[in-house]
N, C-alpha and C positions, 0 to 999 in steps of 0.2 A: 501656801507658805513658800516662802521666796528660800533660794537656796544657799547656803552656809557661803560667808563673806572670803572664804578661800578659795571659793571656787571661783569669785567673778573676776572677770577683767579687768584692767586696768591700765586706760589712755592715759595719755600725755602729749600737751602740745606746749610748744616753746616758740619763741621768735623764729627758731629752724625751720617752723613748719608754718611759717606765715602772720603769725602774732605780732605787733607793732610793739608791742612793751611785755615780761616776763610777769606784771605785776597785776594780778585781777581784782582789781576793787567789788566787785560788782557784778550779778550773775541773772539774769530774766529771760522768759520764754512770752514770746505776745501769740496771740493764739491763730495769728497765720503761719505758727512752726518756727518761725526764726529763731533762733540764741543768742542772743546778745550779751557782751562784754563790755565792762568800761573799766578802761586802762589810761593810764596816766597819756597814754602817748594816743588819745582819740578814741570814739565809739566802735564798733567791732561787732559786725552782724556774722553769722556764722548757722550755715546752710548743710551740715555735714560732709561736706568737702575742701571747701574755698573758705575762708574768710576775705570780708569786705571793711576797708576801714573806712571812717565817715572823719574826718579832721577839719584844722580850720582852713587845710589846701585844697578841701573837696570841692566839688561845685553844690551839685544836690545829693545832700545839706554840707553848708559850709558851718563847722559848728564854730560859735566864740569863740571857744577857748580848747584844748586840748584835754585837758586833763579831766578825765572825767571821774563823780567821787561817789556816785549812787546811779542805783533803775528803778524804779516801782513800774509794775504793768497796773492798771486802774481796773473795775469791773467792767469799762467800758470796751477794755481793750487797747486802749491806746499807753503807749511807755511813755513813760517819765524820766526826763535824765538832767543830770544836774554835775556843774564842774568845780574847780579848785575858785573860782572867781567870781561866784555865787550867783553865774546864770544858771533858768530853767528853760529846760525844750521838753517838747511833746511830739510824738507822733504817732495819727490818729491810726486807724486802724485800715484807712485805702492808702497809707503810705506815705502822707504830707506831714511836714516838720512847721513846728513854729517853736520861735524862740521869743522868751523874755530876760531881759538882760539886768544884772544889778545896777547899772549906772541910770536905768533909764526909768525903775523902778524904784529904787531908794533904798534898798536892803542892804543888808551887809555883803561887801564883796569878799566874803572866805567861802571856804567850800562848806558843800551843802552835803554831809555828808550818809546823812538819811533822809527817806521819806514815808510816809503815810496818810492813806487816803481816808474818812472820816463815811459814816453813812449819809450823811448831807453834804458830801461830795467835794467837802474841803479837803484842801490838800496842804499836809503838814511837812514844814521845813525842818530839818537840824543845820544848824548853822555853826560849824564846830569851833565852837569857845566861845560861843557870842550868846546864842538862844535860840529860842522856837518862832517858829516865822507862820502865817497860816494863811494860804493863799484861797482864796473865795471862787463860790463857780462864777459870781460876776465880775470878776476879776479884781476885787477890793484885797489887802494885802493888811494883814497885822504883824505886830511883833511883839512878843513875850521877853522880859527881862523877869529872870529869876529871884525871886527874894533872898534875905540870906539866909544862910543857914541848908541851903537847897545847891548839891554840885551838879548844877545845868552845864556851867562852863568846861566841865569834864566830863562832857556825854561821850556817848561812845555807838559808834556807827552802828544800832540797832533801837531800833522804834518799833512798837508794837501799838495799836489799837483792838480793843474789845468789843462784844458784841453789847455790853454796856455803854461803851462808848467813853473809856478810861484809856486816856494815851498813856503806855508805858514806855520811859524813856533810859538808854543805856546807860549807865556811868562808870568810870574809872575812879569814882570816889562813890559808887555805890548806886544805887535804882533811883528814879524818879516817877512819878507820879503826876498827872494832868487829870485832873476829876473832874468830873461832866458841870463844875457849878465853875470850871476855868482855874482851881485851887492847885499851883504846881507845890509839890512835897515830895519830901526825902522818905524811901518805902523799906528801904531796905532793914534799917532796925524794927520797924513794925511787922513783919512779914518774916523774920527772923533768919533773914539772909547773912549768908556771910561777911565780913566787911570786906572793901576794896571793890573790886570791879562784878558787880553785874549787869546783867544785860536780860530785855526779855527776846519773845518770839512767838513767833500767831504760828498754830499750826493749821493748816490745810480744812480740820474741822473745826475753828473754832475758836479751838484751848490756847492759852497764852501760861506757856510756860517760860520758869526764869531760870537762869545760869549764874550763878554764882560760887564762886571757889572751885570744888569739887563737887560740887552738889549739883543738881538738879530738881526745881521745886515745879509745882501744878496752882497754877492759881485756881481757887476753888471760893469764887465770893471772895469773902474779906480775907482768906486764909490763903496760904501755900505753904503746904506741907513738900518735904522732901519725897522725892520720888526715888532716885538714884542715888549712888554718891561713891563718885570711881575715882580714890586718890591717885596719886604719883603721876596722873598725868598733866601736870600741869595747869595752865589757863585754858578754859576753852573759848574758842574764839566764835565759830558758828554752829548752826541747829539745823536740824532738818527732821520734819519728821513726814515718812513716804506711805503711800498706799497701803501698806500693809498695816502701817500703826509702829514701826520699829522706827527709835529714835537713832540718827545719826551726828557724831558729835567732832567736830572739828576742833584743835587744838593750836595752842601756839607755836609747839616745835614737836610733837610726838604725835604727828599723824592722825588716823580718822579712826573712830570707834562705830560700833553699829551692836544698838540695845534693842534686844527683841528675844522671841522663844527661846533661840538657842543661847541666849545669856550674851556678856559682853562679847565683840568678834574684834576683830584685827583684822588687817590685810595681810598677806606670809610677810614672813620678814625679807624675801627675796624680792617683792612686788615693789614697782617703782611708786612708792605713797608719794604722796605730797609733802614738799620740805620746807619748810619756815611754816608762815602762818597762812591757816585758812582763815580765809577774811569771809568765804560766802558758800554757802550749800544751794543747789538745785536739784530736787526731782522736776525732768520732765515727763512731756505726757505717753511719752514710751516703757518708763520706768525706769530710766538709766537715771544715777544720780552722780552731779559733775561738781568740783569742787572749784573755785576762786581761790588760786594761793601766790605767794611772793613766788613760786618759782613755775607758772606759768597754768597752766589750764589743766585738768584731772578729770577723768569719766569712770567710774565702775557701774558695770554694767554685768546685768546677770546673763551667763552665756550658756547655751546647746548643751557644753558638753562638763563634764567633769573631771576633775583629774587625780593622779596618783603620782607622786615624786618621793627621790630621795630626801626633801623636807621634810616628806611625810612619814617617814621610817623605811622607804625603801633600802633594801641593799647596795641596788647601783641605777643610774638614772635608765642607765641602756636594757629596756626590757625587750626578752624575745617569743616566752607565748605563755600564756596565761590558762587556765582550767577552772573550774567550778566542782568541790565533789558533793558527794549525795547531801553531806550535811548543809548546805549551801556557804561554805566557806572558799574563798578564793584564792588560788595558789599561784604565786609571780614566779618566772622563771628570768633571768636574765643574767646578763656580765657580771653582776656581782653575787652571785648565786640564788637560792632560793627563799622565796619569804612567805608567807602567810597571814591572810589576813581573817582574822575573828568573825565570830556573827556581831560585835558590839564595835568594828571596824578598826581595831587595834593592828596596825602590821608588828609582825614578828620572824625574823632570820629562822629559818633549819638549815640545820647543819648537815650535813650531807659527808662532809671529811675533815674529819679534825686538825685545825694549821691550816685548811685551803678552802675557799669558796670557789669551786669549779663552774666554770659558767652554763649555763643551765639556755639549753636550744630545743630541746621539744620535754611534753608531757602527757598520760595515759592515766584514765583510770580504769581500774581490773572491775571483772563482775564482782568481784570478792570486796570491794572496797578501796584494795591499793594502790597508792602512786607509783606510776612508772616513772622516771625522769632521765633524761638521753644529755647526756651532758659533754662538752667538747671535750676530746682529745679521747673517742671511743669509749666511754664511761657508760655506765645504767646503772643506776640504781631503782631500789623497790624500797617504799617507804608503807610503815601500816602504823595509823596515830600518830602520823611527825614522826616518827623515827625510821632510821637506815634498816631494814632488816634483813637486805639483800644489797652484795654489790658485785658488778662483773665489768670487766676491764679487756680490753683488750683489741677491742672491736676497732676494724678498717677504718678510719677516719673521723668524724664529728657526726655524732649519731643526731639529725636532724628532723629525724622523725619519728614516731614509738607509739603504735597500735597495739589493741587485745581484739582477737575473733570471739567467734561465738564457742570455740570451744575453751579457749581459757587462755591460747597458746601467746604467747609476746611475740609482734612482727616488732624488728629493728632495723631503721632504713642505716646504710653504712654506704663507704668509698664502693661494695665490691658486690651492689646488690642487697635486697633484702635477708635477712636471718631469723630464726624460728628459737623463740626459748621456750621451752615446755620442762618444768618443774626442774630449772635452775641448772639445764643440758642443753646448751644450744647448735644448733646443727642446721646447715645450707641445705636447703630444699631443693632438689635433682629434679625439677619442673621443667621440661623444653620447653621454652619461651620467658622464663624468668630473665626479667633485669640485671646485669652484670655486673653496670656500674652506678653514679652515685645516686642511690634514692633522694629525692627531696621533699617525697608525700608519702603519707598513710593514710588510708582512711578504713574503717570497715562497715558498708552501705547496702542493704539488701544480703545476708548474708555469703557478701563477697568483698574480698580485698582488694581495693584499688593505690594501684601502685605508680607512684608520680617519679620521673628520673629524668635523667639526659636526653634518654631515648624515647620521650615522650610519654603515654600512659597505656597503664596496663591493668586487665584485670586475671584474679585468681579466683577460678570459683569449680569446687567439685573436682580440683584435681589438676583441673587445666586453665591454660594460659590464655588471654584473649589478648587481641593489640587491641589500641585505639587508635586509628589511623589519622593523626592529625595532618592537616594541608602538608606535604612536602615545601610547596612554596611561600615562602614567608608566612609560613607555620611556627607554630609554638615549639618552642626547645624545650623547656624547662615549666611541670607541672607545680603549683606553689601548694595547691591543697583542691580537695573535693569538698563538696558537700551534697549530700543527697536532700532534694526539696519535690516535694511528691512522688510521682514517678519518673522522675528525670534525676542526673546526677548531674551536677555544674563542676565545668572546672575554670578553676584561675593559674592564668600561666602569664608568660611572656609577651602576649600576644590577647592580653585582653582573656572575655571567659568564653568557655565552649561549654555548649550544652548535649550531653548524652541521652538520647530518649530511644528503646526500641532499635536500637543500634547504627540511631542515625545521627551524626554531629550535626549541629549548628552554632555559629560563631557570630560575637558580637563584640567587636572591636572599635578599633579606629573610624573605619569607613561606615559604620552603624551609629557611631557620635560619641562610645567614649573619648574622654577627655586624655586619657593615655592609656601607655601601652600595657604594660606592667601592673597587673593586680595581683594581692597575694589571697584574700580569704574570701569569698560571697555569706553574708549572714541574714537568714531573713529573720525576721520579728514576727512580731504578733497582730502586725496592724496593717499586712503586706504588702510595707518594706522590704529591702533587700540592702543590706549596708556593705560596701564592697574597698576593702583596706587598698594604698597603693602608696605610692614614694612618696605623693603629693596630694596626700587627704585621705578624709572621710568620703564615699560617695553614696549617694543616695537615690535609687531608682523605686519606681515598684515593679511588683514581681510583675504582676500582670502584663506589662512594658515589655520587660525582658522579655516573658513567653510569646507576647507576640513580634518582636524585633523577631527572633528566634526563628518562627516561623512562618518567618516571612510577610505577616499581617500588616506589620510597620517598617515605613526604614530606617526611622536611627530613633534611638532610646533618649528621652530627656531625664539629666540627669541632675541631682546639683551637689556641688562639693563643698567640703568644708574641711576647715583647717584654722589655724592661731587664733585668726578673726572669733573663731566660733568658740573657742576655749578649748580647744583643743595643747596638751601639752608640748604636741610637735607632730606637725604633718607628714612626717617620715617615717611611715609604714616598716614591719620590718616579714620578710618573706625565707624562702629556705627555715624555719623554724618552724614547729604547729605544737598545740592551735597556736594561731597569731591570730587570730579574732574570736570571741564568743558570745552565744545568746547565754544571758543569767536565767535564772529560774523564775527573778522578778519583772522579766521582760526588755531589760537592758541591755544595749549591746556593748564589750568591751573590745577595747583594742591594744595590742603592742605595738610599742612607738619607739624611737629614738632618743625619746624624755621622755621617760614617766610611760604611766599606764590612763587613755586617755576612752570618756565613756561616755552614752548617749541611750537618754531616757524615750524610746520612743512616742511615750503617751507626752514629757514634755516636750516632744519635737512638735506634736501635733498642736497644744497650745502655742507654740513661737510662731505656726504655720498658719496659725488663723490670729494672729496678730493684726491690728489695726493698719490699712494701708497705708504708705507715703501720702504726705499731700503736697499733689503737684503747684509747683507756682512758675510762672515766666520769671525769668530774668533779667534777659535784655532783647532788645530787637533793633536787628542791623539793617539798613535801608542799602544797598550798593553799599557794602563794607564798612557804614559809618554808623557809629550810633546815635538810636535816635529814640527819643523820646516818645513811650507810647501809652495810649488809651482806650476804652472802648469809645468805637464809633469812631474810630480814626479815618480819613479820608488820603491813601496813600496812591504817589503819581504812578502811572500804566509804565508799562517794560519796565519794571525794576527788578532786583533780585532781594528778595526780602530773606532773613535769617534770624530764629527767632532762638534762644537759649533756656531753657528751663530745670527744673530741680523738682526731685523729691526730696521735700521736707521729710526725712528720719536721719536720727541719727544711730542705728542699727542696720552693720555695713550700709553706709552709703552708697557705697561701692557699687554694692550689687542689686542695685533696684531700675528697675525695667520699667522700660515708657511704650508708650504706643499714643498716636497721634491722629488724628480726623478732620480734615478741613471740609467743612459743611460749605457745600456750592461747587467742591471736588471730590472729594471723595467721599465713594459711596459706601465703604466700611473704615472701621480701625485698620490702622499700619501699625506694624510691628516696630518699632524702632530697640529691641534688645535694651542696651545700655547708652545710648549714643542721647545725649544731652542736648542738642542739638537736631533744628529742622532747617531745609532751606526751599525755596520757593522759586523759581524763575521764571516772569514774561507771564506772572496770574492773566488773565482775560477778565475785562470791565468785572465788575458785579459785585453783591454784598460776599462777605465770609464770618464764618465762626472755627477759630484756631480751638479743638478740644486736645488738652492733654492729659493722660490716664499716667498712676503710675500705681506700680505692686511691687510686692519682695517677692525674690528668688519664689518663696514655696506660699506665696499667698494669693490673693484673688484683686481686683481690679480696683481703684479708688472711686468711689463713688462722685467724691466731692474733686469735679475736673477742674482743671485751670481754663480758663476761658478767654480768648479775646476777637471780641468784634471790629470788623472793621470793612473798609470797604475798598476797590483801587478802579481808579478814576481811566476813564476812557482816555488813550493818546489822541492826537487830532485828530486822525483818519479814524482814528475807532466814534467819534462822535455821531450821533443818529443824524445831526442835519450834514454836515460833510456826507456822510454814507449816504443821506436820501439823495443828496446832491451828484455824489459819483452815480449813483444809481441814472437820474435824468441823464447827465454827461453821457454815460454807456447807453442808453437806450437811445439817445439821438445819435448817438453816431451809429449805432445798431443802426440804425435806421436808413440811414446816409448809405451806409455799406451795403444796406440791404438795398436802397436803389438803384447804385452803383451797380450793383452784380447783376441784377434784373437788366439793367440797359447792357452791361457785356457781355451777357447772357443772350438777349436778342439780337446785337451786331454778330456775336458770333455763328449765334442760332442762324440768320440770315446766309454769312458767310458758307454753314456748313452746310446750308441747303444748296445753293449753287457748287460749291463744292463736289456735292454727290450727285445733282445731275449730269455735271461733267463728265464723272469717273463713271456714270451710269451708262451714257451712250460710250463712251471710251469700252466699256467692256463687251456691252454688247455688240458693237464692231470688232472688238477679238475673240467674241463668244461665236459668232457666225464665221470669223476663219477660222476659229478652231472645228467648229463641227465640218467646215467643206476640207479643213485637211487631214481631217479625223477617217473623212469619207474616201479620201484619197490612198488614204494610210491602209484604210479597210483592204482598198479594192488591189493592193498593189500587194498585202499581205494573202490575197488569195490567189494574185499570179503565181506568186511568187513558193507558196506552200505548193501550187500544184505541180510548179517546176521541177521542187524539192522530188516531191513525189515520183515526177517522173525520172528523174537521175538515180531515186535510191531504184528504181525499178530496173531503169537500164542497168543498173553496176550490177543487179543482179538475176536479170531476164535479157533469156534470148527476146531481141526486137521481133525476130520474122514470127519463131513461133511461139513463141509466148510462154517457151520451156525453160527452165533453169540457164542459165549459162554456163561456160567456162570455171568459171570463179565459184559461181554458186556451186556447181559440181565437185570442184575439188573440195572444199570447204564441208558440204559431208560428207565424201567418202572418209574423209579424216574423222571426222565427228561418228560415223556410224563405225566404220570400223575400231577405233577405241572401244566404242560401246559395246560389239560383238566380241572383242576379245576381254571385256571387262565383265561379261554376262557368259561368256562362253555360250555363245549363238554362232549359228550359220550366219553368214552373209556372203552373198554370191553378187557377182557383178560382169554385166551382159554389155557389151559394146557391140553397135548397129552400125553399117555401111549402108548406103542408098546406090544401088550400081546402077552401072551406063548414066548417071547424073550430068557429067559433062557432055553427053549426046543431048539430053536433053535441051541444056544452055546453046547450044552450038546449032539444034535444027530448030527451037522454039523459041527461043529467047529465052536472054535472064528474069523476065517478069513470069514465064510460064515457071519455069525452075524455081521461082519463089516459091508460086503458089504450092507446087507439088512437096516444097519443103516444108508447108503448111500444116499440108492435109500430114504428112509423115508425120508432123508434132503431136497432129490431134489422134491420130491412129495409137501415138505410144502413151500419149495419155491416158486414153481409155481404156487399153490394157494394163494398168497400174495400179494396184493395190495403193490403199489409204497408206499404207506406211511406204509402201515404193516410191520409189524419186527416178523421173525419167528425164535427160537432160541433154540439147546439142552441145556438143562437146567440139566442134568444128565446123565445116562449109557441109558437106553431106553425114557428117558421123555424128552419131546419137550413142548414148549410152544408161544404161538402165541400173541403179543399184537396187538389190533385192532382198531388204532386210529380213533375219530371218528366216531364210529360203535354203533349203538344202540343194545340193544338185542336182537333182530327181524335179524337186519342185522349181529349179531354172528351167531344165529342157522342156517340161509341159508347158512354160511360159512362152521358151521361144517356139516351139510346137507352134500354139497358139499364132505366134506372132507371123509364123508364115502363111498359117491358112488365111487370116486375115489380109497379109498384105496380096497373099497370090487369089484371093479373092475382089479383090478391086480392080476395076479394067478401067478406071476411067481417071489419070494422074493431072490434074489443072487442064481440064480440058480437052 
């Protein structure tokens, strides 16, 4: 059952929005999706975006005439269109026009301004004030002149044929009648119509009903009984009857009616109807039904969401948070104070203060059954069955929030922190860690109070205070509301929602994919959903997304949003109040909005969600920026840049329907192409292709039935196989060429490099053999030359004659030992030797006798010398002994010694 006519939408398009004339003759759907229009000022394709006009300045098709006065679509699929100048065109169903033209055909040149197609496939003219025309499938052409007494010449632009195969024709002087034996008659006194203008209409199934006056008859065989009959409105001008079976009925100056379950409907009287006359009704194959009227183009369409306004009985449009209580009755809070709505959907005001409707910012309901209500300018009141039976005044600022615990007590969020009323005494809770300034959330979740404010959130459980440490850094300021969803608590703040689980936050914001910053409620459903209020819509995740966004499973959440489009009464969320959103008892989610009170049937979201896909078509295709005409099997030139344009056929947001695109021969999956209408191609490589395009809605699944085009792009000249075989031979002969080329400079240098290197060969080995004889030379002179070394370090430090210490040597340790003996605290004694008569000896023997005897002295004090004793000439006959070590006891037994030795040798050099 489709949903009450106040709820639906309601487009409007005008010359403003692309329309060539404000005037719709004429309303058809051909079953590749398109819509088409005939307006006085040319045909008028229309693709849920764009309109396309077709005129007589078009190229393809260039039509007759302008003005166009009917459409039939045929069972074939191909339209029918007919103008002010009594040509006909067709176009078949792959897209090609033909025209036949009155002059060249013989018919009457006025406008054609209905038509009807026959089961033997004839096709019926109205030719307004002239007669009936009946064009043949072999193209033979009749024409009907009325008898008298028959007002043919005041037909009226509605033709109907029968499954009997009785043409019924429209009149301004009453019904017409065409009977299967060719017999035209006046029906309307036989059939017991009103007089003056009727008209019939084929509905969908079959039935041809008729309109007349106020009435509305059922043709039933030879009868037609009245079926309806709605005075004061006027003339009706067109019919419709949709899917469901509810009749809709177009009028000549009082708008559109709609007859079905819910009895006769209306559009609100706020909703832009259609004004003058509707000339034509369409359902299409979406279920939207679109009207043809003098003042331009009209859609109702049944939408998402539902709504609640001050039409509707509200108090004031601006709502701020809504409740549900036990009985399942709904209670509005807002600017204009408080309302109530019935279980039989009646709204009705409570009064709250008598003389003032105080504006109404949060709501509570008690275990006991009662309404809390937190109302601006510090107010609360306590309501039990609609009435005031509690009020208290006085509270810090605009009470914005207003919770009940588990033990009975009222939390009331105010400017100065939360506050405790328990049995009508309220008193500030002396909690270290409580909130001081302004609350903006209550909630009471897991037998604990979570407290939303400036200073981020907080909870109260068992006494004490817990923070919630939200990001310091472009962190959330301001908590809007909790909600507890399993074991986790969600919040919505400034800053997108955070999820509280086991006391760990996670955060899904901006950089996770919501679409903004700012959310005020999280609601989940029953179907799990998660509908999430904000400034700018309705959102829609599931949960299951969120928990893993959350942690960490995924990285950004898909979401999709909804707002006007979806019937929503105003995408302007409102926060700082609660609830601002709630789950009903029937599974519904409600919201507070900026208009009205706006609501979304989950179980209906999920029919919208499996709605029928778009169906994708090409539009146009640019060759290098130009457009070009195209087909399958097209054969398009190499390096070009090809741009191909296409559409989802819906007209249910257009807007928001998503493509994804496949070139078979490149790519080896689907591309996402989002929303982007548009593909482009640059510098293809030779070979066949197949262009696939897919399109879907926001929350559905993928069109099965692709847009397709074949085609093929032609090799450039160097890309051609004989050119290519041919560069190939060119490159291998000169490969070739090159390759002998370097084999012969290869060998001259080869040659070269051999002489070359026997040159440098004997070159070295003539400075290989000087270097070993100067190698040899170097040898021999570094061993003169070491032993020279040798012998000067020995001279510097040996007596030459006796081979004892010297001079030098001698000073050098007594310095060195004595140090050591007075660093040790040792004896050291030191014995100086004379050689006497030594000069006799030089003087009677010679200096070479004297040597020798200065020899033998050396070796005589050597061998009396302890391994640490050092015995040394110290002059030409003087010798000196140091005696490490040695006390003076242990000198004189040395020199003791030294004399018997020397006065025992008789024999001095001979």
């Amino acid at each position: 059952m489709p949903g009450p006519l106040h709820d639906y939408a309601i487009d409007h398009w005008t010359s403003r929005e692309g329309l060539p004339h404000n005037s719709i003759r004429d309303l058809a759907q051909t079953p590749d999706g398109y819509l088409w229009l005939a307006t006085w000022e040319g045909l008028v394709r229309y693709d849920g975006l764009e309109f396309v006009v077709y005129d007589r300045s078009t190229l393809d098709p260039a039509l007759p005439d302008n003005g166009v006065g009917s459409l039939y679509v045929d069972p074939a699929g191909a339209l029918w269109l007919s103008d002010s100048r009594g040509n006909l065109g067709r176009r078949d169903a792959e897209g090609a026009f033909r025209f036949w033209t009155s002059a060249d055909r013989g018919w009457p040149q006025v406008l054609i301004h209905a038509m009807a197609m026959d089961a033997q496939g004839r096709l019926w003219l109205l030719f307004e004030g002239r007669g009936l025309g009946c064009l043949h499938p072999d193209g033979r052409f009749e024409f009907f002149e009325a008898p008298a007494g028959v007002p043919l010449p005041l037909s009226y632009p509605h033709m109907a044929i029968g499954d009997d195969g009785r043409l019924w024709i429209g009149g301004m002087g009453g019904l017409v009648v065409r009977d299967t034996d060719g017999t035209l008659r006046a029906a309307s006194s036989v059939l017991g119509l009103a007089s003056g203008l009727a008209w019939p209409y084929r509905a969908p199934d079959g039935t041809i009903w008729l309109v007349a006056g106020d009435s509305v008859h059922r043709v039933e065989g030879t009868r037609a009984p009245r079926v309806h009959r709605i005075p004061g409105q006027g003339d009706f001008t067109a019919m419709l009857q949709d899917r469901q079976g509810d009749l809709w009925l177009g009028s000549e100056s009082r708008g559109l009616l709609r007859i079905g379950a819910r009895g006769i409907e209306a559009p609100p009287a706020d909703a832009a109807r259609p004004s003058g006359r509707i000339v034509q009704l369409l359902e299409d194959v979406e279920g939207s039904v679109w009207a043809g009227a003098n003042g331009g183009l009209f859609r109702f369409r049944e939408t998402l969401f539902t709504r609640l306004l001050a039409r509707d009985g509200l108090s004031g449009d601006y709502v701020r948070a809504l409740i549900e209580d036990d009985a399942g009755r709904l209670w509005i809070g807002g600017s204009g104070g408080l309302d109530r709505q019935g279980l039989d959907g009646r709204l009705q005001p409570v009064v709250l203060q008598p003389g003032v409707a105080p504006s109404v910012l949060s709501l509570a309901l008690g275990a006991d059954g009662d309404l809390w209500v937190g109302a601006y300018g510090g107010r609360v009141f306590r309501l039990r069955d609609g009435r005031v039976v509690a009020r208290h005044e006085g509270f810090p600022g605009h009470i914005r929030a207003i919770e009940t615990d588990g033990d009975g007590a009222v939390w009331i969020a105010t400017h100065s922190g939360p506050l405790r009323l328990v049995d009508g005494r309220v008193s500030t809770p002396r909690i270290p860690g409580l909130p001081t300034g302004l609350v903006t959330s209550l909630a009471w979740v897991d037998d604990a109070l979570w407290i939303g404010s400036v200073e981020g959130a907080s909870v109260l459980q068992d006494g004490r205070v817990r923070h919630v440490a939200l990001p310091p850094v472009d962190g959330a300021r301001t908590v809007f509301a909790f909600q507890g969803i399993g074991d986790a608590v969600w919040l919505a703040t400034d800053r997108g929602l955070y999820r509280e689980r086991d006391g760990v936050l996670a955060h899904v914001g901006l950089d996770q994919g919501m679409p903004v910053d700012t959310v005020f409620q999280i609601v989940p459903d029953r179907l799990g959903n998660a509908w999430i209020t904000s400034n700018r819509g309705m959102l829609r995740a599931r949960m299951d997304d969120l928990d893993a966004v959350a942690d960490g499973r995924r990285a950004r959440i898909a979401l999709e949003r909804y707002d006007e489009i979806d019937g929503m009464s105003n995408a302007q969320g409102n926060g700082s109040s609660s609830p601002s959103a709630i789950l009903r008892r029937d599974g519904s989610v409600w919201m507070a909005t900026a208009r009205g009170v706006s609501a979304v049937d989950p179980e209906r979201w999920r029919t919208f969600s499996t709605r029928r896909p778009p169906k994708p078509r090409i539009e146009s295709v640019r060759i290098d920026g130009i457009p070009s005409p195209w087909r399958d099997d097209d054969r398009l030139p190499g390096g070009t840049r090809l741009s191909v344009s296409y559409v989802g056929l819906s007209f249910l947001m257009s807007e928001r329907i998503r493509f994804r695109t496949r070139l078979d021969g490149l790519d080896a999956d689907w591309i996402e192409r989002g929303r982007q209408r548009s593909v482009d191609f640059v510098g293809l490589p030779p070979g066949d292709y197949v262009l696939r395009i897919a399109a879907a809605h926001p929350d559905g699944g993928w069109s099965s039935d692709e847009a397709e085009w074949r085609f093929a792009v032609a090799p450039l000249w160097w890309q051609r196989r004989s050119v290519q075989a041919l560069g190939v031979a060119l490159f291998l002969l000169v490969l070739a060429l090159v390759y002998r080329g370097r084999i012969y400079r290869y060998r001259t240098a080869n040659d070269r490099l051999s002489q070359l290197v026997d040159d440098r060969t004997r070159a070295l080995q003539r400075q290989t053999e000087q270097l070993i004889e100067a190698d040899n030379e170097k040898t021999e002179l570094l061993g003169r030359l070491r032993m020279q070394a040798e012998t000067f370090e020995r001279e510097a430090y040996e007596d030459a004659l006796t081979a004892l210490p010297n001079r030098r040597s001698f000073d050098a340790a007594l310095v060195r030992e004595f140090a050591r003996a007075q660093r040790r605290r040792q004896p050291l004694c030191l014995m100086v030797l004379d050689v006497d008569r030594f000069k006799a000896i030089n003087d009677m023997h010679s200096h070479a006798v004297g040597d020798e005897v200065l020899r033998q002295v050396g070796v005589l004090l050597a061998g009396a010398c302890r391994a640490s004793d050092i015995a040394a000439r110290i002059g030409g006959e003087e010798f000196a002994m140091i005696l490490v070590d040695a006390s003076r006891e242990d000198a004189h037994v040395v020199y003791a010694r030294l004399r018997e030795t020397f006065a025992g040798k008789h024999d001095w050099g001979g």
